[in-house]
Structures are given as structure tokens and as C-alpha cells.
N, CA and C atoms as a LAMMPS dump frame, in Angstrom:
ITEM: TIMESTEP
0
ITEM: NUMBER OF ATOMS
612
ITEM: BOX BOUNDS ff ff ff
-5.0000000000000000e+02 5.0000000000000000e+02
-5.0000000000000000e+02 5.0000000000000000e+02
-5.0000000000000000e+02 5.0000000000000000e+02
ITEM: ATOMS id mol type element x y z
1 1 1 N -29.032 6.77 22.554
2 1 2 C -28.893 5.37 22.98
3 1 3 C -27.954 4.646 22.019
4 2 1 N -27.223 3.976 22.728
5 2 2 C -26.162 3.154 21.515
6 2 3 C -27.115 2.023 20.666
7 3 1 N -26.641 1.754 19.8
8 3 2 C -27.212 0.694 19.127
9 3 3 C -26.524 -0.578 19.719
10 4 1 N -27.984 -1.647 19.82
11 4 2 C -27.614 -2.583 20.284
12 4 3 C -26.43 -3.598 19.873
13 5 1 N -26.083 -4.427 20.326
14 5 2 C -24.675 -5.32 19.714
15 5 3 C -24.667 -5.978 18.463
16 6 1 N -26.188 -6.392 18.113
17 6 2 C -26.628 -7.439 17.164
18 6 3 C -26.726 -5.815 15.856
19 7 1 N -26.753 -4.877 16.091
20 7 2 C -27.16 -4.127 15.039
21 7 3 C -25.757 -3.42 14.732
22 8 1 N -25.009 -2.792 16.164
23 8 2 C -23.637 -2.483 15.613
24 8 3 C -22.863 -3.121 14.712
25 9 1 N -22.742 -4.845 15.05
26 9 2 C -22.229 -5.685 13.796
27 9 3 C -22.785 -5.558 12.664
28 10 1 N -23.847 -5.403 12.803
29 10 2 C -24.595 -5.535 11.85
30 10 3 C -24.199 -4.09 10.632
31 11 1 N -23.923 -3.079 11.353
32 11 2 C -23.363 -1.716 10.829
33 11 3 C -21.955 -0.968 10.481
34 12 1 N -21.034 -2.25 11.193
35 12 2 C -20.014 -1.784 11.396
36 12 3 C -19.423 -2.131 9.437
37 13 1 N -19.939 -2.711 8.921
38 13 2 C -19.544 -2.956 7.266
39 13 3 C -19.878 -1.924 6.654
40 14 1 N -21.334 -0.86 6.977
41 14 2 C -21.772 0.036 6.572
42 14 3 C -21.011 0.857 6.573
43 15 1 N -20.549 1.397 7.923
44 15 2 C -19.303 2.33 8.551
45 15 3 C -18.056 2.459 7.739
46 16 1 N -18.116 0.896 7.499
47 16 2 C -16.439 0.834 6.925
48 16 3 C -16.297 1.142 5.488
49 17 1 N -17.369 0.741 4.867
50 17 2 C -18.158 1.28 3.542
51 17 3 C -17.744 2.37 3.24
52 18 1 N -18.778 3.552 4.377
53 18 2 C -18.683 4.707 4.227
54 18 3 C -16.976 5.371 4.354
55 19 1 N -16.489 5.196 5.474
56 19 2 C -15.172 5.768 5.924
57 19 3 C -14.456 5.031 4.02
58 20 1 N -14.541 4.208 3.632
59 20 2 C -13.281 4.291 2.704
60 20 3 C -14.065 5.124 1.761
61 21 1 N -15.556 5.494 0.827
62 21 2 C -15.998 5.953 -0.051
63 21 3 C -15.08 7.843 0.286
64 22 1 N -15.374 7.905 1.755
65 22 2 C -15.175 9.274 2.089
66 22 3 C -13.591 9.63 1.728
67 23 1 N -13.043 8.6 2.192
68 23 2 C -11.196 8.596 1.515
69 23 3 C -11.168 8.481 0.628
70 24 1 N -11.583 7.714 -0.293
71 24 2 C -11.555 7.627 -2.114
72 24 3 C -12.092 9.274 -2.572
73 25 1 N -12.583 9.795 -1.988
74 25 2 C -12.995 10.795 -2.511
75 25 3 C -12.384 12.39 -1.779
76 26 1 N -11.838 12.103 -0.577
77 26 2 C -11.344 13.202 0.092
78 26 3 C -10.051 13.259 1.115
79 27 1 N -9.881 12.112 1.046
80 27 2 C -7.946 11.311 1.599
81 27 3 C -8.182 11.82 2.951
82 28 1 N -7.387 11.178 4.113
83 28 2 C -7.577 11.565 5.09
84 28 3 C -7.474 13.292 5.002
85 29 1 N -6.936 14.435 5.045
86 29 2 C -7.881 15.444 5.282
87 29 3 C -8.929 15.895 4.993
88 30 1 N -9.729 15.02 4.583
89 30 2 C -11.633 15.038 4.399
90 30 3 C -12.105 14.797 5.5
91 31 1 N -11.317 13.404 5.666
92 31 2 C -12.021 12.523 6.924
93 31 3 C -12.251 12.902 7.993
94 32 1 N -13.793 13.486 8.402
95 32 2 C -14.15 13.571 9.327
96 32 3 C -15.521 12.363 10.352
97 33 1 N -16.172 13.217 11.043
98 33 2 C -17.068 12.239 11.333
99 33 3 C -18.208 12.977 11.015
100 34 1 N -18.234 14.441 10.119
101 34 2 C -19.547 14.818 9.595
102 34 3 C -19.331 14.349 8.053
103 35 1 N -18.375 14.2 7.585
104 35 2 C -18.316 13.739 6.178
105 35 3 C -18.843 12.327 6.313
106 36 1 N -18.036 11.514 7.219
107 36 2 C -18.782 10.126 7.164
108 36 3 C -19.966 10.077 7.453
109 37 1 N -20.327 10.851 8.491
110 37 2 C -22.13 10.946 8.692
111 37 3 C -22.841 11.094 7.5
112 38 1 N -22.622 12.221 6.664
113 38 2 C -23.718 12.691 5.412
114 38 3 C -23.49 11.607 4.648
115 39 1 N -21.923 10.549 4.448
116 39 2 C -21.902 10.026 3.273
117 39 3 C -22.893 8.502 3.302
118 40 1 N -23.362 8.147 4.828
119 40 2 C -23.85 7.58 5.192
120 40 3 C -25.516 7.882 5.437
121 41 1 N -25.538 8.622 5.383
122 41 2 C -27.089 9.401 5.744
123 41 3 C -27.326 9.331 7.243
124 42 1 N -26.261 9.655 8.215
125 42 2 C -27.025 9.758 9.549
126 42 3 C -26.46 10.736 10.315
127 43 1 N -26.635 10.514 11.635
128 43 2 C -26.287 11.986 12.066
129 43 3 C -24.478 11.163 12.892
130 44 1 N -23.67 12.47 13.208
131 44 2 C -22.566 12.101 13.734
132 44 3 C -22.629 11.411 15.151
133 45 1 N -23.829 12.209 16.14
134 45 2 C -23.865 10.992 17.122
135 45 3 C -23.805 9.822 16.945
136 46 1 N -24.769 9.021 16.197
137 46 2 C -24.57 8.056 15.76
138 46 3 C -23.072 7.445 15.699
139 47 1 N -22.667 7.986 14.491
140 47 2 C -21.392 7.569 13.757
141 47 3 C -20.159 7.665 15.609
142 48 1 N -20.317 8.6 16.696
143 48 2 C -19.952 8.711 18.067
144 48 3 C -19.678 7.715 18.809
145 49 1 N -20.879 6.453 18.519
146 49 2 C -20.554 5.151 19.303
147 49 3 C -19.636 4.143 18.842
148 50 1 N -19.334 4.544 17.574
149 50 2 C -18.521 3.913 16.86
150 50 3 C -17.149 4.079 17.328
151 51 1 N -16.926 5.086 17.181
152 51 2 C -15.819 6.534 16.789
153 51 3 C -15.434 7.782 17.919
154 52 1 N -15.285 7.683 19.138
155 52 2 C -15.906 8.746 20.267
156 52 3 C -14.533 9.427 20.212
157 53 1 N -13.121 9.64 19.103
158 53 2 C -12.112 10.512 18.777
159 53 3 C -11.995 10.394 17.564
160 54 1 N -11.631 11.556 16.948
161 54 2 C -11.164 11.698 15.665
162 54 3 C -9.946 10.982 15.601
163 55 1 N -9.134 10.336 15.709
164 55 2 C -7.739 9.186 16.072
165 55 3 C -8.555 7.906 16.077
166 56 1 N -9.683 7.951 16.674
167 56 2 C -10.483 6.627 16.584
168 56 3 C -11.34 6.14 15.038
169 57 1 N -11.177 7.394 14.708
170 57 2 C -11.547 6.874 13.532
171 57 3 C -10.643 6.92 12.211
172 58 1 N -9.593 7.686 12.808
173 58 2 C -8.496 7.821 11.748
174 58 3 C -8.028 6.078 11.837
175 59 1 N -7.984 5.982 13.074
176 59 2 C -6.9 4.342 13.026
177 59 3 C -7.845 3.123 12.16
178 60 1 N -9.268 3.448 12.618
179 60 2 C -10.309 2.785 11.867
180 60 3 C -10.034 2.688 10.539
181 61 1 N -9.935 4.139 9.564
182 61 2 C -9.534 4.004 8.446
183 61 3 C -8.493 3.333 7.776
184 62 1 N -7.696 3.566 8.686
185 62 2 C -5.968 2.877 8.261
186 62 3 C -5.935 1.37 8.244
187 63 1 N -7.577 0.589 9.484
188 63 2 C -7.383 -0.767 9.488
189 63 3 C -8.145 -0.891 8.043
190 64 1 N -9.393 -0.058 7.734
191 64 2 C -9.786 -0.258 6.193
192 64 3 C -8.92 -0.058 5.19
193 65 1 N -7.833 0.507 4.905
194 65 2 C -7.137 0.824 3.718
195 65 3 C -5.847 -0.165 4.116
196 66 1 N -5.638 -0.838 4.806
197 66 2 C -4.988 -2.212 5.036
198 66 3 C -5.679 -3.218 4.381
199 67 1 N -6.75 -3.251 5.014
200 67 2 C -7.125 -4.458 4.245
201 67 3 C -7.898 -4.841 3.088
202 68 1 N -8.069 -3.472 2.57
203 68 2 C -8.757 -3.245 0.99
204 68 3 C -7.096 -3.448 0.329
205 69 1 N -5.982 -2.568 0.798
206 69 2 C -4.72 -3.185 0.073
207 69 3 C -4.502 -4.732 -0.244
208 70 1 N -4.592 -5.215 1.395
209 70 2 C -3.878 -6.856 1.353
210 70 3 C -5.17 -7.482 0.69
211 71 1 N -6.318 -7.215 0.161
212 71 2 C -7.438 -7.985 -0.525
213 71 3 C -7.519 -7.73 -2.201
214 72 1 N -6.574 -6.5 -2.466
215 72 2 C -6.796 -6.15 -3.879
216 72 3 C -6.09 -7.408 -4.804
217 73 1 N -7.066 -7.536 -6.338
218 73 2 C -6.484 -8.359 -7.274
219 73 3 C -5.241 -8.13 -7.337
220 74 1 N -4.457 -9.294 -7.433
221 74 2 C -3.142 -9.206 -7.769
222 74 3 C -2.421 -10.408 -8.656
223 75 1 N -1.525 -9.932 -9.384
224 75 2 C -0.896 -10.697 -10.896
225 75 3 C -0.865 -11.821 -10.137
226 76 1 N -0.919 -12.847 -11.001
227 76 2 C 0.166 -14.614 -10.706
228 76 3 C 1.497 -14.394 -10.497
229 77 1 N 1.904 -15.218 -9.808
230 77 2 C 2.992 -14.942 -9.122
231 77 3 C 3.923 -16.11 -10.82
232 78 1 N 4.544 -15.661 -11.702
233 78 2 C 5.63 -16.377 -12.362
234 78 3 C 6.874 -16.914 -11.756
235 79 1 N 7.974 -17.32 -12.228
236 79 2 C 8.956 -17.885 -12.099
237 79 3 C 9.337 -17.232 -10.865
238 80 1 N 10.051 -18.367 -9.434
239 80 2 C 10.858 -17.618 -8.464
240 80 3 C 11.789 -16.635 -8.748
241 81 1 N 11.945 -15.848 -7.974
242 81 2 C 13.315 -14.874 -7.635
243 81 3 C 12.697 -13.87 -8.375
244 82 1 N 13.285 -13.03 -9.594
245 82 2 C 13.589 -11.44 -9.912
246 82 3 C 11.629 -11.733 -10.653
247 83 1 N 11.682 -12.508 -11.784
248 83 2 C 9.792 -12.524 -12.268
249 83 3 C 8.891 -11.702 -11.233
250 84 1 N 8.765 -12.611 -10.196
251 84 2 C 7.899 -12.621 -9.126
252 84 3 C 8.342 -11.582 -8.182
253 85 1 N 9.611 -10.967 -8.114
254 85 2 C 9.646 -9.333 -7.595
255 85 3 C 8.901 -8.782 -8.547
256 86 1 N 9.239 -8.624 -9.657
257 86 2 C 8.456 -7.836 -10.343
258 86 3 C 7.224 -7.757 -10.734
259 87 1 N 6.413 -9.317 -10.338
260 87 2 C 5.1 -8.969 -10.312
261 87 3 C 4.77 -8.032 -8.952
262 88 1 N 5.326 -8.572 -7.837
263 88 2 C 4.48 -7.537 -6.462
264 88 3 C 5.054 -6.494 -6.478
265 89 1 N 5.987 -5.465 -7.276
266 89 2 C 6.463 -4.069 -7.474
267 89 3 C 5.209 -3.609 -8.599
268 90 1 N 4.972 -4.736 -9.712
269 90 2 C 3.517 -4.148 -10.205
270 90 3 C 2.232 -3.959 -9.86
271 91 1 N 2.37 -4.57 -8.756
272 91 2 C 0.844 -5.021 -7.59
273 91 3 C 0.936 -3.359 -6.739
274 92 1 N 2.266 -2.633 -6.533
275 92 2 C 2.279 -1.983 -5.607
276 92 3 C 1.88 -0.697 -6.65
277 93 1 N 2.1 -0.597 -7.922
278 93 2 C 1.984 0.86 -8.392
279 93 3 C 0.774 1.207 -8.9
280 94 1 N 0.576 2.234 -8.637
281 94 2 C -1.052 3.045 -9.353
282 94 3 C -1.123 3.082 -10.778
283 95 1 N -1.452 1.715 -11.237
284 95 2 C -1.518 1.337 -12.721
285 95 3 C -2.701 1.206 -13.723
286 96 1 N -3.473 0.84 -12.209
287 96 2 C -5.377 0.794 -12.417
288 96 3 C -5.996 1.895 -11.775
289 97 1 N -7.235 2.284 -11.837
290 97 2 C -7.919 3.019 -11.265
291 97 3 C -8.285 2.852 -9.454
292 98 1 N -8.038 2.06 -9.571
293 98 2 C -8.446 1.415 -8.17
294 98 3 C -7.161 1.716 -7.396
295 99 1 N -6.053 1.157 -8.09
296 99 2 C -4.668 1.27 -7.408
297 99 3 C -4.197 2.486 -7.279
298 100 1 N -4.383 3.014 -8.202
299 100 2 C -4.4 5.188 -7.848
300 100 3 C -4.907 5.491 -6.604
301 101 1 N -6.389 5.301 -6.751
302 101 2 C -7.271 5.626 -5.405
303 101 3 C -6.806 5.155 -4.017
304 102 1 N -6.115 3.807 -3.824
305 102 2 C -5.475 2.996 -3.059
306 102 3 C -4.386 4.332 -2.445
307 103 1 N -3.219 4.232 -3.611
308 103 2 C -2.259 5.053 -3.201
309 103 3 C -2.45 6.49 -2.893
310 104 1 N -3.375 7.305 -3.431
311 104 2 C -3.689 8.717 -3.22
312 104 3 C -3.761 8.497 -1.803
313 105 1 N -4.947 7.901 -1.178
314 105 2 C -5.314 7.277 0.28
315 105 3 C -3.595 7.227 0.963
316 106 1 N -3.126 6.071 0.784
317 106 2 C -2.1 6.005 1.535
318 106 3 C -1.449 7.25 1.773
319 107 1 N -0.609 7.669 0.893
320 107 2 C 0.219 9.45 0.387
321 107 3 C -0.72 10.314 1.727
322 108 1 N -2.133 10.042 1.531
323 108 2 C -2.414 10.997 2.131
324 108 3 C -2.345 10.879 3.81
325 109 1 N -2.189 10.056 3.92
326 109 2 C -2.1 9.851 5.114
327 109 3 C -1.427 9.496 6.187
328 110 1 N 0.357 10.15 5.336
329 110 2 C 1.102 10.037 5.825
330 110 3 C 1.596 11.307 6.607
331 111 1 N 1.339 12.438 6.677
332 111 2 C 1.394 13.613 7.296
333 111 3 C 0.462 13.405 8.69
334 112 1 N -0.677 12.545 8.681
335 112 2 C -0.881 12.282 10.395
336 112 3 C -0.11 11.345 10.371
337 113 1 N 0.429 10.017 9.863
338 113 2 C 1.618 9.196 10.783
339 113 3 C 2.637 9.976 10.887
340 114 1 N 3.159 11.1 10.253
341 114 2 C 4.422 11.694 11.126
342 114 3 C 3.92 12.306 12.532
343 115 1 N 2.879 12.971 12.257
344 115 2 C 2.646 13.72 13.692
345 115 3 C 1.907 12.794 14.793
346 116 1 N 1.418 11.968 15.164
347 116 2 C 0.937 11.089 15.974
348 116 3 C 2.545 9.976 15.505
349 117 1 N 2.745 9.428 17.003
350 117 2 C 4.034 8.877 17.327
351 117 3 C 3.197 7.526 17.48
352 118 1 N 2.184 6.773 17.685
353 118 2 C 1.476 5.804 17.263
354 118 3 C 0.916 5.462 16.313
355 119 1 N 0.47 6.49 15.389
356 119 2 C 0.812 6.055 14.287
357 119 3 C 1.875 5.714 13.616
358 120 1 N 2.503 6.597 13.682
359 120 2 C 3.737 6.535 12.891
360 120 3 C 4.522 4.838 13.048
361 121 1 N 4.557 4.459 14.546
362 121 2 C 4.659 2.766 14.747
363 121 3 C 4.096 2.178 13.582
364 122 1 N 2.874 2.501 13.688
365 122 2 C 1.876 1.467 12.829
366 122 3 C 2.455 1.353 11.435
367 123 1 N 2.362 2.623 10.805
368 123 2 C 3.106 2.882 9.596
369 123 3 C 5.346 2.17 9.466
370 124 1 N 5.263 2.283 10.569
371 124 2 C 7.042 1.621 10.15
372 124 3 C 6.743 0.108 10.231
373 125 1 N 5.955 -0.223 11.06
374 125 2 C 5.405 -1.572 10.834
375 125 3 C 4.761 -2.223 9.811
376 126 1 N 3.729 -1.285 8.767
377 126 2 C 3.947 -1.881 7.686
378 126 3 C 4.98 -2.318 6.19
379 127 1 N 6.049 -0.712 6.547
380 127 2 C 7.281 -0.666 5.668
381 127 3 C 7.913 -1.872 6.273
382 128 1 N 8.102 -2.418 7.544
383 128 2 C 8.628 -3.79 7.505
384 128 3 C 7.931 -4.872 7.213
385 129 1 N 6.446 -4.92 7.154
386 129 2 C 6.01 -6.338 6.794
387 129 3 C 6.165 -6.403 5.042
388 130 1 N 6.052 -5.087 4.28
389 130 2 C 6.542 -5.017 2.828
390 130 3 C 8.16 -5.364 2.637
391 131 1 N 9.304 -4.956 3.209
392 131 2 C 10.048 -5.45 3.693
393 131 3 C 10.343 -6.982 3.574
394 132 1 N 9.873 -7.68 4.352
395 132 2 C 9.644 -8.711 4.341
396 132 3 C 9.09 -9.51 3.17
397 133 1 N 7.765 -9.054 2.831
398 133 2 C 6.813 -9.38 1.692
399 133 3 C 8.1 -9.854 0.425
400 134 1 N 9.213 -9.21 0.177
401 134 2 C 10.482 -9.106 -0.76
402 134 3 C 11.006 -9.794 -0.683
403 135 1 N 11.915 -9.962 0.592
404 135 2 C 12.735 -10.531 0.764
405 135 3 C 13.077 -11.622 0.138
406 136 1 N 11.979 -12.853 0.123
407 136 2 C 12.091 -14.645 -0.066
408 136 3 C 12.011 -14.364 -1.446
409 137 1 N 11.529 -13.434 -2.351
410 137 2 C 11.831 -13.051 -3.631
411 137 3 C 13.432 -13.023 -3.73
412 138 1 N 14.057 -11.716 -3.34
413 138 2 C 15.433 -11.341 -3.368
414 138 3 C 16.643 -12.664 -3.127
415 139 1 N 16.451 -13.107 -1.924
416 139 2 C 16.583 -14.684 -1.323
417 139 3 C 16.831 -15.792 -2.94
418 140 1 N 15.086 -16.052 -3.228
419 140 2 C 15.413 -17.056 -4.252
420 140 3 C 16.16 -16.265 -5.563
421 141 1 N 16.248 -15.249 -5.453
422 141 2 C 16.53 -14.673 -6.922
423 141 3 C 18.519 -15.394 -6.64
424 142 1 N 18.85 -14.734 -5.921
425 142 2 C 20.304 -14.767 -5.14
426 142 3 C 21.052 -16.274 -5.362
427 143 1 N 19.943 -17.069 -4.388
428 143 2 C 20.212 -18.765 -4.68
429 143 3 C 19.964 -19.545 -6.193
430 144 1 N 19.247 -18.152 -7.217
431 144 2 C 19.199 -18.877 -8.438
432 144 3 C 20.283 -18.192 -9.424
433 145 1 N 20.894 -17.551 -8.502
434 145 2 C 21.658 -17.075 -9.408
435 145 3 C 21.257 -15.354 -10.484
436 146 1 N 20.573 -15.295 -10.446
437 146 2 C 20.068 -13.847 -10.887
438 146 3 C 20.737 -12.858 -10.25
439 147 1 N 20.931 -12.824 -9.135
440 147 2 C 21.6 -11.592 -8.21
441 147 3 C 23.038 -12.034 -7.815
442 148 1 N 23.704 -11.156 -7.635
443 148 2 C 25.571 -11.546 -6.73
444 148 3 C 25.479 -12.277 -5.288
445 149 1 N 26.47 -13.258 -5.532
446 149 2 C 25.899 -13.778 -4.303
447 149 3 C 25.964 -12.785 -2.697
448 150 1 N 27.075 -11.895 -3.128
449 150 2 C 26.812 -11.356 -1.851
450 150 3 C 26.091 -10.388 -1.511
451 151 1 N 25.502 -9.896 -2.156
452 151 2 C 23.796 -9.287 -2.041
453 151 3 C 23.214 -9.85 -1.005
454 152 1 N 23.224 -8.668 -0.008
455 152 2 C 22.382 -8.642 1.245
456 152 3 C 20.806 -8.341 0.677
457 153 1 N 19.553 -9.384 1.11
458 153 2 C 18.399 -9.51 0.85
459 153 3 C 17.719 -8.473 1.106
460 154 1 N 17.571 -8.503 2.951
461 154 2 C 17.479 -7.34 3.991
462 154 3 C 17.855 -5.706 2.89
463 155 1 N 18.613 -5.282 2.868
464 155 2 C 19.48 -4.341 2.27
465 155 3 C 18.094 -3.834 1.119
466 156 1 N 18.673 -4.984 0.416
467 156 2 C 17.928 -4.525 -0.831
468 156 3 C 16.362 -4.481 -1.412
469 157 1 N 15.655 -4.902 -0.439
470 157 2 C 14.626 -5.238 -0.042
471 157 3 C 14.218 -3.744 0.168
472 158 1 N 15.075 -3.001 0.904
473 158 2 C 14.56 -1.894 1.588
474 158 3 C 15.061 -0.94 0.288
475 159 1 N 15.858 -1.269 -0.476
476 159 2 C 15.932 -0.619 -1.607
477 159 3 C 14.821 -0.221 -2.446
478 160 1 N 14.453 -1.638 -2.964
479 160 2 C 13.472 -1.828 -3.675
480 160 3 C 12.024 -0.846 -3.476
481 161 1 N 11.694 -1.396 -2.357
482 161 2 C 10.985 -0.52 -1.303
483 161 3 C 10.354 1.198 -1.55
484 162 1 N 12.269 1.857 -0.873
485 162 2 C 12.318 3.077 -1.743
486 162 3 C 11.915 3.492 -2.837
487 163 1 N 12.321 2.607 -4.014
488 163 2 C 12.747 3.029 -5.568
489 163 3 C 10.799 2.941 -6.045
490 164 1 N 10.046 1.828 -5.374
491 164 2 C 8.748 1.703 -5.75
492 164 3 C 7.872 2.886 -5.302
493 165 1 N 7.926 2.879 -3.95
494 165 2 C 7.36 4.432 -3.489
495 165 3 C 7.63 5.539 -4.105
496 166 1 N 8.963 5.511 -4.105
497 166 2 C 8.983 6.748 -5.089
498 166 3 C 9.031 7.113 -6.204
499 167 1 N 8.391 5.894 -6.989
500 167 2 C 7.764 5.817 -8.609
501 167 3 C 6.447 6.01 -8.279
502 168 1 N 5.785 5.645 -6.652
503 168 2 C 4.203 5.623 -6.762
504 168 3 C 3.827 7.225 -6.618
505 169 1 N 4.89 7.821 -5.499
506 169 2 C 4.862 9.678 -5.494
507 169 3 C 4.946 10.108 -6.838
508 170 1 N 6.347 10.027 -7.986
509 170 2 C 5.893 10.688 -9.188
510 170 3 C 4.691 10.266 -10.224
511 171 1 N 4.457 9.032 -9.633
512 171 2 C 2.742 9.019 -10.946
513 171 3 C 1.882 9.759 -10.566
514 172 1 N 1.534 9.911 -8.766
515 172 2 C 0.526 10.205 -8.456
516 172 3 C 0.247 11.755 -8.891
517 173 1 N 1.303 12.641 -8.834
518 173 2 C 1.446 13.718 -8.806
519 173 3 C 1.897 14.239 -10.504
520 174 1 N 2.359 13.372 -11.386
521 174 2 C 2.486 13.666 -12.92
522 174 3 C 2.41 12.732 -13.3
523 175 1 N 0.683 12.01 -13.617
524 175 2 C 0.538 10.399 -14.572
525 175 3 C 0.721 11.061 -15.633
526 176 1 N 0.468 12.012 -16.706
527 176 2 C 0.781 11.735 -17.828
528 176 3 C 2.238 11.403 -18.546
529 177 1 N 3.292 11.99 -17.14
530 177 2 C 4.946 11.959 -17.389
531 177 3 C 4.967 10.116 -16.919
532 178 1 N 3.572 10.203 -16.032
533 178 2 C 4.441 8.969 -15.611
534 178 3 C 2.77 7.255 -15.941
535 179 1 N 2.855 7.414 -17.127
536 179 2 C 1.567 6.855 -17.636
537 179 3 C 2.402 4.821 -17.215
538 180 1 N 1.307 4.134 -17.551
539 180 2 C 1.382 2.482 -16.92
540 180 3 C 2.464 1.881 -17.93
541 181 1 N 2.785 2.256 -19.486
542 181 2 C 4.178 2.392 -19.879
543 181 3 C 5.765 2.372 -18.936
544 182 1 N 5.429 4.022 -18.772
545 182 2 C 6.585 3.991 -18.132
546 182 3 C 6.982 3.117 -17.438
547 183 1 N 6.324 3.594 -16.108
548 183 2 C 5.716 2.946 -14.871
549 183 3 C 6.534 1.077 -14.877
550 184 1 N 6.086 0.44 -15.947
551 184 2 C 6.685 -0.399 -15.506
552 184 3 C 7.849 -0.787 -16.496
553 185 1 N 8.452 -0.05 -17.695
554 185 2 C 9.659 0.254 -18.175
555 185 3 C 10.573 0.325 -17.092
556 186 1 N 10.289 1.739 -16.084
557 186 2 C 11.101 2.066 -15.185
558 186 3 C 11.62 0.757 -13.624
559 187 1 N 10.092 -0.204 -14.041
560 187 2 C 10.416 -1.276 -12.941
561 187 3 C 11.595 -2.434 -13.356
562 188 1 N 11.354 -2.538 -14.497
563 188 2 C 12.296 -3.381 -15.565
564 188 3 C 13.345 -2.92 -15.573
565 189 1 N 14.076 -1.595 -15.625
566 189 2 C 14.85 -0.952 -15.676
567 189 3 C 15.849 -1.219 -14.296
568 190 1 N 14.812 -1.249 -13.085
569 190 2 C 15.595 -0.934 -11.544
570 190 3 C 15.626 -2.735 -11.647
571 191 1 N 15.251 -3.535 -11.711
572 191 2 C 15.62 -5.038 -11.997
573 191 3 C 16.722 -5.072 -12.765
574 192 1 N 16.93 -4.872 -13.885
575 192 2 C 18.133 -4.765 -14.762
576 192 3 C 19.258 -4.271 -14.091
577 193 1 N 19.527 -3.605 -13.47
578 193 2 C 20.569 -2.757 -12.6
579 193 3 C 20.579 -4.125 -11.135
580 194 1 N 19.728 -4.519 -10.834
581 194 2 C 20.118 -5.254 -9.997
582 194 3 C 21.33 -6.605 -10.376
583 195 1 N 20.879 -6.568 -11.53
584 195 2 C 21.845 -7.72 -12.221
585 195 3 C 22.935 -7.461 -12.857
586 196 1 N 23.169 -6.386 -12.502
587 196 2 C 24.826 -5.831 -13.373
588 196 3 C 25.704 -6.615 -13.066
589 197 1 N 25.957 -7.008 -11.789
590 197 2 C 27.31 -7.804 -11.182
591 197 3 C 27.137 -9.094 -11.332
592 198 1 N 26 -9.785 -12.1
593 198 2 C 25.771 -10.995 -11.769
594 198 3 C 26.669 -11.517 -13.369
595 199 1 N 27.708 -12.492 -13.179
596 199 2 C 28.576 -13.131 -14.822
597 199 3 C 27.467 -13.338 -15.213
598 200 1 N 27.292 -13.646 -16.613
599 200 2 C 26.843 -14.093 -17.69
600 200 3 C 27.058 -15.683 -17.703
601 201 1 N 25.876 -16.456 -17.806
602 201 2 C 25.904 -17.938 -17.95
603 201 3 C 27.168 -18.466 -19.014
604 202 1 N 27.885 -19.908 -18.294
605 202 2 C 28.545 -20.46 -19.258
606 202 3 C 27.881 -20.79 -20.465
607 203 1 N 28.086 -21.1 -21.793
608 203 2 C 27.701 -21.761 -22.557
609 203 3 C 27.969 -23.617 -22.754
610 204 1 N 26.429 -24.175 -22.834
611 204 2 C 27.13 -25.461 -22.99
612 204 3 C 27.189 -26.432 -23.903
């Protein structure tokens, strides 16, 4: 028998509970609906009315590891333009324990968005709302003068993008080469290079 409406709500936090404990601990190829069952203490029918495809509960997960991302602590935002890129490039890397676990999750669960063609939407849809997330950074950096003026935002945005992901792939896979030092040396570093072309202030 399904559980009634007043108790499904009532469970569906439990569920969501469980499905991320089971990813923190086994990335989507763990994720099943007998792993979430035991990690929950019930049986998979159960967990069935929820969940009646394995895709149904994969997408489930992906809406939990969305919004455990867009809810995690994150720095003060400092001075417009290049500062404040560089706080949300530090928001994005596995620097804390939590933010590891975050990204392991994601990483892992990018081998079903290549093979499911709806996922994979979902997933280019968030590389553009991060995308975006940049931009009015890049934007004010540009109008303050930090960047060349003809620095396309768009462009570099998607740069940025790149260069962060693929600082979050080498920590995940060699933190001690790539310890919270580096990590954000190397972010300071890809900022610095953004400003090569920009003159040097008059003196007054």
C-alpha cells in the first residue's frame, strides 16, 4: 500500500537524507534503491513509491546534490569584479571536507549524464547557469578596469569555468599534490594572467 500523502511528505526529507548519505559514501555508482533502503532501514518496496525507476531516483539525487550545492556556506562576497570572482572560484573547490564530498558526488556522476541524453541537458544547463553565476563578476571587473576592455565576459566566463573544474579533477584525484595551499595559489595565479593586458594605473 502506498503511504498516505500526509506521511509521504512527511518522508520525503528522510528519503532525501538517505539518497545523499548513500552518495557521500558511494557516488552515484552505489546508488541504488537497496543501498538507499538499508541506509534507511526499510525495505525497497517502500523506497518503489517514491522511486518506481532507477533514472527516477538518479534525477532525485541530482535535484539533492543541487541543492545541498546552491545551500552550502559560502565566503563574503569582497570588492566588485576580479575579489569576488575569486571568492566563488573558492566556493567551487574541494577545500573543506564537505566540499570534497560535494565534488566527489558531482565527478561521479557525470558518466550517467553522458549516457542518458536528458541528463546530460540537465547537466549543460547547469554549466550555463555557473556560466552566468561569473559573468556580472567578469562584466564589473572589465568596467573597473581590472580586465582589457575588449574582453568578451561570455568567453571568459566559460574559461574560468574550465580552468576551476579542472583544478577540482586534479585535487580530487591527488590532494596531497594538490592540498588548499595550492589550490588557491593556482586560483590567484589564473586571475593574474587575466590581467596581463590590462596598462598599469597612471600615477597621480
Amino acid at each position: 500500500m502506498p503511504p498516505a500523502p500526509g506521511d509521504r511528505a512527511a518522508r520525503r526529507e528522510d528519503v532525501s537524507e538517505a539518497v545523499w548519505r548513500t552518495l557521500a559514501a558511494k557516488g552515484f555508482g552505489g546508488l541504488t534503491l537497496r543501498a538507499v533502503a538499508t541506509e534507511m532501514g526499510v525495505s525497497t518496496g517502500m523506497l518503489m513509491h517514491y522511486f518506481p525507476t532507477k533514472r527516477a531516483l538518479v534525477a532525485h539525487a541530482l535535484d539533492v546534490l543541487e541543492k545541498r550545492t546552491a545551500n552550502r556556506p559560502r565566503r563574503g562576497r569582497p570588492a566588485e569584479g576580479l575579489p569576488a570572482l575569486r571568492a566563488v572560484l573558492l566556493d567551487i573547490l574541494p577545500l573543506t571536507p564537505d566540499d570534497t564530498a560535494r565534488n566527489r558526488v558531482w565527478v561521479s556522476s557525470w558518466d550517467l549524464a553522458l549516457a542518458d541524453e536528458g541528463l546530460g541537458a540537465d547537466q549543460a544547463g547547469r554549466y550555463t547557469r555557473m556560466r552566468a553565476l561569473l559573468r556580472p563578476h567578469l562584466e564589473a571587473a572589465r568596467h573597473l578596469g581590472q580586465l582589457p576592455a575588449a574582453v568578451d565576459p561570455e568567453r571568459l566566463a566559460a574559461t574560468a569555468v574550465a580552468f576551476v573544474h579542472g583544478l577540482v579533477v586534479q585535487a580530487l584525484f591527488d590532494p596531497e599534490r594538490f592540498p588548499e595551499d595550492v589550490q588557491t595559489s593556482m586560483v590567484d595565479g589564473f586571475l593574474r594572467g587575466l590581467t596581463a593586458d590590462v596598462p598599469p594605473s597612471s600615477p597621480h
